[in-house]
C-alpha positions in Angstrom: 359.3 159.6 161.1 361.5 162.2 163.2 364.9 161.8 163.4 366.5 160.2 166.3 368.7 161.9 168.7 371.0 164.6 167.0 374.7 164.1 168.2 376.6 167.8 168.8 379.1 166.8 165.9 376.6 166.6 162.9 376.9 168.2 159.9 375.2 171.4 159.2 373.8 170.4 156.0 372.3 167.4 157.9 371.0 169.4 160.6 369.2 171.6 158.1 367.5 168.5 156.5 366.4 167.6 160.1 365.0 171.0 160.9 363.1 171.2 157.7 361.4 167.6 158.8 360.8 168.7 162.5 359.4 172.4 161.1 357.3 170.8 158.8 356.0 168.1 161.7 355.6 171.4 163.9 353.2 173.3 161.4 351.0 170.3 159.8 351.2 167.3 162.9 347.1 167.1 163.4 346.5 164.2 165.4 349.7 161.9 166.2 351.0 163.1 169.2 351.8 159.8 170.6 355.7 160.8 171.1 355.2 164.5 171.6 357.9 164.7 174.5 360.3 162.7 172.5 359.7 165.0 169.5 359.8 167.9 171.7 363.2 167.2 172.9 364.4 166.2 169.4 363.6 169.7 168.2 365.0 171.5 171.5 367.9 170.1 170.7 368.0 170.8 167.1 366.9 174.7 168.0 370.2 174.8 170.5 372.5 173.3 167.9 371.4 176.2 165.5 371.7 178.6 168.4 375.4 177.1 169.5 376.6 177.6 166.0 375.6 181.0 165.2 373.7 179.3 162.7 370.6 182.2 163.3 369.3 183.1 159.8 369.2 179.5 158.8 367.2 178.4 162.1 365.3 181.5 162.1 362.1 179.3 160.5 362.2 177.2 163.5 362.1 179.6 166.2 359.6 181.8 164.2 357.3 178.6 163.8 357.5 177.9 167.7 356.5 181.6 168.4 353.4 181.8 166.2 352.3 178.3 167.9 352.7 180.0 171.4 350.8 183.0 170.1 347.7 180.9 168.1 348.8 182.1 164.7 349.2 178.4 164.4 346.3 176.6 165.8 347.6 173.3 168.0 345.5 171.9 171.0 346.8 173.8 174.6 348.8 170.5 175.1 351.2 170.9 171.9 351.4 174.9 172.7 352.5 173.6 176.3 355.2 171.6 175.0 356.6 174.5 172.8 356.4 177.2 175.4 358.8 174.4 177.0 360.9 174.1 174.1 361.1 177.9 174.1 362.5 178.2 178.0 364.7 175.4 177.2 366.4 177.4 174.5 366.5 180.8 176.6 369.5 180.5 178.5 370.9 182.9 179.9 373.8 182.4 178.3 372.3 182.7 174.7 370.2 185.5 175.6 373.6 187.3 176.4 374.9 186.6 173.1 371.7 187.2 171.2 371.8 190.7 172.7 375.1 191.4 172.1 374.7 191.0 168.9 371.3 192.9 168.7 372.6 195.6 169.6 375.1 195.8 167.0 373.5 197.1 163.6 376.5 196.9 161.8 377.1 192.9 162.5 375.6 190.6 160.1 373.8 188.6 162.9 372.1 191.8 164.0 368.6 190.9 162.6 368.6 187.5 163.2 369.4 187.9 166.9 366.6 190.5 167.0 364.4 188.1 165.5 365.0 185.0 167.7 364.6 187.2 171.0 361.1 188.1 169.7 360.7 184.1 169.3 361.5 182.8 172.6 359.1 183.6 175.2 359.1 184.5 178.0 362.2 184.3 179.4 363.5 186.5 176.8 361.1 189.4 177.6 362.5 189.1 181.1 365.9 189.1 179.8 365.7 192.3 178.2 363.3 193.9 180.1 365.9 193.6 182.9 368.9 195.1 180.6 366.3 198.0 179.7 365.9 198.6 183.8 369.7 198.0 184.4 371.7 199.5 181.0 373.0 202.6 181.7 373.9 202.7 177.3 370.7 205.6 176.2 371.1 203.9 172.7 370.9 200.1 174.1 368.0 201.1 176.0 366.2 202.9 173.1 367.3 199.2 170.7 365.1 197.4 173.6 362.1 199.8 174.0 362.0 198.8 170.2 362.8 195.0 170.5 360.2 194.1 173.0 356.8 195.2 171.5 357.9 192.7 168.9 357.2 190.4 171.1 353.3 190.8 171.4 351.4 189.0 174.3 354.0 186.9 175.8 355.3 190.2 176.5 352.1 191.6 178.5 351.9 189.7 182.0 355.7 190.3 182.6 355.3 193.7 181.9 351.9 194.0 184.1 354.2 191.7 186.9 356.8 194.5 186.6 354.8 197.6 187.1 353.2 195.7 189.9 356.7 196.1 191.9 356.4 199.7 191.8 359.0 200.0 190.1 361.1 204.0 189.7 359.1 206.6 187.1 361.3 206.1 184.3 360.6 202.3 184.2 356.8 203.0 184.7 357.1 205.6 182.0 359.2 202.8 179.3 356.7 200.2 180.2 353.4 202.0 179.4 355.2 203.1 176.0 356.1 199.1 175.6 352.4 198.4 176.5 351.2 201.3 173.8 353.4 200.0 171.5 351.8 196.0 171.6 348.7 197.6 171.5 346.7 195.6 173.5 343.2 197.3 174.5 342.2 195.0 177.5 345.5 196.1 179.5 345.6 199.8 178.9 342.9 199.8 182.0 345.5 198.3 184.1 347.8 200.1 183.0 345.8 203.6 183.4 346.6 204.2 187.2 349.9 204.1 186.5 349.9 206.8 183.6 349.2 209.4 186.2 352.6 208.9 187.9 355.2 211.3 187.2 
């Protein structure tokens, strides 16, 4: 049985408990799907809490689980990987993005890693997100950190990349796209990526 709605004061030991249930639910849940958008919210709002609190390396299991469930690493029925694709947006505020960048691209903080990890876990909007501070960041080692940072993020990573070099956007974009694209590895887009290669 998941647990009911979390309030914003519980206690982190509590949440953890919660998170274990609702990771554990995510992975093995087969066939009961009755209260999927109940659920979904439940672990939305679990995910933020963990988010809210800096509490990244201990909700790192969560976001990690969501991402492999968007990707198929974790076979669920289109439905469920609808509803986590949801839960993913949800999280990706711009807000948190902000923060989880920040800290991403400073090696030295503790949080570094995690923060690299969850923007690698949420989707979409989170290749956006950093894809944009790649096009606007005038910081060479910032824009090296997110050359490195999106690959990571595999196929959710492809159409927004496609969509971008679509805009015709200036050479040097072109140019870090194609070595984001190279970098996923991805055989079925490097033909429509090819025309663009011969830009300079």
């Amino acid at each position: 049985h998941m647990v009911n709605g979390v309030s914003e004061s519980v206690d982190t030991q509590v949440l953890q408990s919660i998170l274990s249930v609702q990771i554990l639910w995510l992975k093995q849940e087969k066939d009961n799907f009755k209260s999927l958008g109940s659920i979904g919210k439940q672990i939305q709002r679990t995910g933020s809490l963990f988010l809210e609190r800096n509490l990244w390396q201990e909700g790192n299991e969560l976001f990690l689980t969501l991402f492999r469930i968007q990707n198929g690493i974790i076979e669920k029925p289109e439905f469920f990987k609808e509803m986590v694709i949801k839960i993913q947006e949800n999280l990706a505020t711009k807000e948190m993005l902000e923060t989880l960048v920040n800290n991403y691209f400073s090696p030295n903080n503790r949080q570094s890693e995690s923060a690299e990890s969850i923007l690698t876990c949420l989707g979409r909007r989170s290749v956006i997100f950093c894809l944009n501070q790649l096009m606007r960041s005038e910081n060479k080692d910032e824009r090296v950190a997110l050359i490195k940072l999106i690959p990571f993020s595999g196929n959710t990573a492809v159409p927004v990349l496609i969509d971008c070099l679509e805009k015709n956007p200036p050479w040097y974009v072109i140019r870090n796209v194609i070595y984001i694209v190279s970098e996923i590895g991805d055989s079925s887009v490097f033909s429509i990526i090819r025309p663009y290669a011969s830009h300079k």
